[in-house]
N, C-alpha and C positions, 0 to 999 in steps of 0.2 A: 440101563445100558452101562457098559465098563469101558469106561474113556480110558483111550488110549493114555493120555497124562498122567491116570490116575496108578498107574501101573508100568512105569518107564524100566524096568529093569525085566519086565517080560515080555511087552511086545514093544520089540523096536521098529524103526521106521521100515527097514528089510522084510522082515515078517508081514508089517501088512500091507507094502506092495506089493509080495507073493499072491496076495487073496486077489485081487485083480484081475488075471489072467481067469479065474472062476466066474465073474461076472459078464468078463467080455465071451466066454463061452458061453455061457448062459443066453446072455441077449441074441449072439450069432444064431443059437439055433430053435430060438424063439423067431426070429427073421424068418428065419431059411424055410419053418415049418408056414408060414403063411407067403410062400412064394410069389402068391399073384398082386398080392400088394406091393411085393418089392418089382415086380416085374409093370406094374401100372405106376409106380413111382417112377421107374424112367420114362416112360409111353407118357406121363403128365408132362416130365421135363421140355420132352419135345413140342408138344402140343402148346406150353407155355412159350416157348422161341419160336413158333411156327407162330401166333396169334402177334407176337411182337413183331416180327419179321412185316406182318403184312400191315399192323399199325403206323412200321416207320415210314411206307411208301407215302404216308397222307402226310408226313412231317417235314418241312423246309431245312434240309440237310445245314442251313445257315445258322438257325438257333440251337443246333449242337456245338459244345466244344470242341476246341483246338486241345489235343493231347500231344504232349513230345513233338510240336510242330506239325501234328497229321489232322486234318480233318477227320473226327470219328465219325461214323453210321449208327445207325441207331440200334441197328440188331448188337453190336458191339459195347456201345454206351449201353442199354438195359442189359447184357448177359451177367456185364456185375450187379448190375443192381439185383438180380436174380439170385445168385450166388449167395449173397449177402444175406436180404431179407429169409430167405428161407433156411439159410443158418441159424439165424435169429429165431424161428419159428419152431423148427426140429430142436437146436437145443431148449428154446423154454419149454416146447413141448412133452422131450421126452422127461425133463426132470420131473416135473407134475405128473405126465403118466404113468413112471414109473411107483407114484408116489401114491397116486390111485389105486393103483393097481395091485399093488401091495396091500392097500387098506381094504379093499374087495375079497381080494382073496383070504383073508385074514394072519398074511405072515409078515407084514411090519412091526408089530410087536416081537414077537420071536425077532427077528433079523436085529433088531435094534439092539434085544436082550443079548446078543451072542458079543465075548469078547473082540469086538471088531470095532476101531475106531468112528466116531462119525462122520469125521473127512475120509476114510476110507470108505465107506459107505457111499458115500455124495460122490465120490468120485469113479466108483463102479456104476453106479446109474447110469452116469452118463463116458465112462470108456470105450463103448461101444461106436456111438458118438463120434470119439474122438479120432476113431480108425477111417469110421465110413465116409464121414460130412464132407474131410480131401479129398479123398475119393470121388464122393459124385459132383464135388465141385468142381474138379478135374473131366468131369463127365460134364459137366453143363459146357466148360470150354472148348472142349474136342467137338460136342455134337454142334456147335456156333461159327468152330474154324472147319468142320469138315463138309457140315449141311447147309450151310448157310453164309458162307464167305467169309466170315468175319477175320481181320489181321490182327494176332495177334503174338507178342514177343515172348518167343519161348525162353530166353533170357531170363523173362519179369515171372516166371512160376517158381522159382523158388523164395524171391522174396514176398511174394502176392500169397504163399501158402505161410510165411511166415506172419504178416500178419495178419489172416486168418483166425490162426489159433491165438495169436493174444486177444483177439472178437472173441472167438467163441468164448472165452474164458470171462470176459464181458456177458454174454448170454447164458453164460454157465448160472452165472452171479444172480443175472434176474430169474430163471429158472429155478433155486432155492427159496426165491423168495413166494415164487408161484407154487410152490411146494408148502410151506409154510402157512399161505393163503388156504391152500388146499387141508391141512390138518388142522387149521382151527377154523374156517366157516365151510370148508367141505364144499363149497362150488365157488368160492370166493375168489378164484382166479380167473374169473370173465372179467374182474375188474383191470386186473393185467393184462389181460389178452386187447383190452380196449387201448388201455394204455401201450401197450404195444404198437399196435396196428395206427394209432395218433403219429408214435416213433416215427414209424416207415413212412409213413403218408409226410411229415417234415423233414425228409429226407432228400437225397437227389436220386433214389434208387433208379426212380423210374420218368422222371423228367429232368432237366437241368435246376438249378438253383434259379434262374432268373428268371422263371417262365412260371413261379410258385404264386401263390397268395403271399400277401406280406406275412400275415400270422408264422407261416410255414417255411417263409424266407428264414424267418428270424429264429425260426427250432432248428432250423437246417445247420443256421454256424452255430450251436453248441450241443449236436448232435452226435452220440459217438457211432452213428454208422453212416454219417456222412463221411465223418474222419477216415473210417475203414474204406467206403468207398473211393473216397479220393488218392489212397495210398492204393487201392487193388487197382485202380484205371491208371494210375501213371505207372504202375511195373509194369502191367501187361500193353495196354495200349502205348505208350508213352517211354515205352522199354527203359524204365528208370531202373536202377541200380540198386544194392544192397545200402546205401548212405542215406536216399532216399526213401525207401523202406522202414528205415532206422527213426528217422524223424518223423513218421506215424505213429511206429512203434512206441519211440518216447510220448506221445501224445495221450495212445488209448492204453498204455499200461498202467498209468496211475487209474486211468476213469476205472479199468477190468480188477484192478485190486479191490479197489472200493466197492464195488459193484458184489464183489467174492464176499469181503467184512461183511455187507450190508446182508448177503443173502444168509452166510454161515452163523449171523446172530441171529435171524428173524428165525436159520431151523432151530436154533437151541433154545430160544423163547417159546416155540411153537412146542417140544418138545416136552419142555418143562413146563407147560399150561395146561397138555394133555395128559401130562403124568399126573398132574393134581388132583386134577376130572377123573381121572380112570377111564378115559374118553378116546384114548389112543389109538386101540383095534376098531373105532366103529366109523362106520363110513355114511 
């Protein structure tokens, strides 16, 4: 492959954000052309707030928190946790699938070989991603406040979609790294996916913090998608402010840089292992 660095006088940074718009076409009409999955991804959306909905009636509205002075409901307390986790889930996913999927088909090599940077690369994978995931998070909200009662502060949507995206970019990170799993042991991203799903489960997605195991009490305060979540329930519910939105932000930007390092070295390791092998294209 011909890193971008290695050639700064022909492709500048301009040039290969143009390539981008290629990618996001691409994935768009890869979507579009399996329509019933995109059309059963929302039809799941519901049926996962519909299942929640009827869990909260068995739940003592008391051992929910107090947000922004209002007592929350539980269809409202899970829609973020919803939101979130599946954030998490879609962007590690499609990094690795996309990585897969590549190696299947046999055009990873080639794509790699083409003067195209490899953060440009990493970040077409998942551009598509980055258009849709507000999107249907915005859809998980509507379908909560429209079917389901849920209050919430239309105020707290642009800071709640703000940090959002410095999560995703958090998920982005572990996602390269699942990718990287993926090109040197080839199914070796069940270990992440474990790792993962531990994440979420130590979280407050879907229950409060105080109603956890200890074990999962204790992952929960140095969890970055509890952080997220605590920052997406006080914009929305809590109709906290752009100040407050900020002080999440400062929180999970350093953890999502890191997260980016950790993942962008593990692909150029992987990279450079498979190039040694001549092991690259094989799946």
């Amino acid at each position: 492959m011909i890193d971008a660095a290695e050639q700064p006088s022909r492709w500048t940074v301009i040039e290969e954000i143009r390539k981008l718009p290629a990618f996001l076409r691409r994935d768009f009409l890869v979507a579009w052309t399996y329509r019933l999955a995109f059309v059963v991804d929302w039809v799941n959306l519901f049926g996962q707030i519909l299942v929640f909905s009827l869990v909260g009636r068995l739940i003592d509205p008391s051992t929910l928190p107090v947000i922004g002075g209002e007592q929350v409901t539980y269809v409202e307390f899970v829609v973020t946790g919803i939101a979130v986790t599946t954030l998490l889930q879609i962007s590690l996913g499609r990094v690795v699938n996309a990585t897969r999927e590549e190696q299947l088909m046999g055009t990873l090599e080639a794509l790699l070989m083409t003067p195209t940077s490899q953060w440009t690369i990493q970040v077409g994978l998942v551009v598509y991603d980055l258009v849709y995931v507000p999107i249907r998070t915005i859809g998980i909200v509507l379908i909560a406040v429209l079917l389901f009662d849920a209050r919430i502060h239309a105020s707290g949507m642009g800071p709640a979609i703000a940090i959002l995206l410095v999560f995703m970019l958090f998920a982005w990170g572990v996602g390269m790294l699942g990718a990287a799993l993926v090109m040197t042991y080839r199914r070796g991203v069940n270990v992440l996916t474990f790792a993962t799903s531990i994440v979420m489960i130590g979280s407050n997605a879907y229950v409060p913090v105080d109603v956890l195991p200890s074990w999962a009490a204790w992952l929960a305060v140095i969890n970055p998608v509890t952080f997220a979540l605590d920052g997406l329930r006080g914009a929305l519910l809590g109709g906290g402010g752009w100040q407050d939105a900020v002080d999440t932000i400062v929180i999970l930007l350093p953890i999502a840089l890191i997260s980016l390092l950790v993942g962008g070295m593990s692909i150029k390791l992987a990279l450079a292992r498979e190039r040694r092998r001549g092991t690259l294209g094989l799946y």
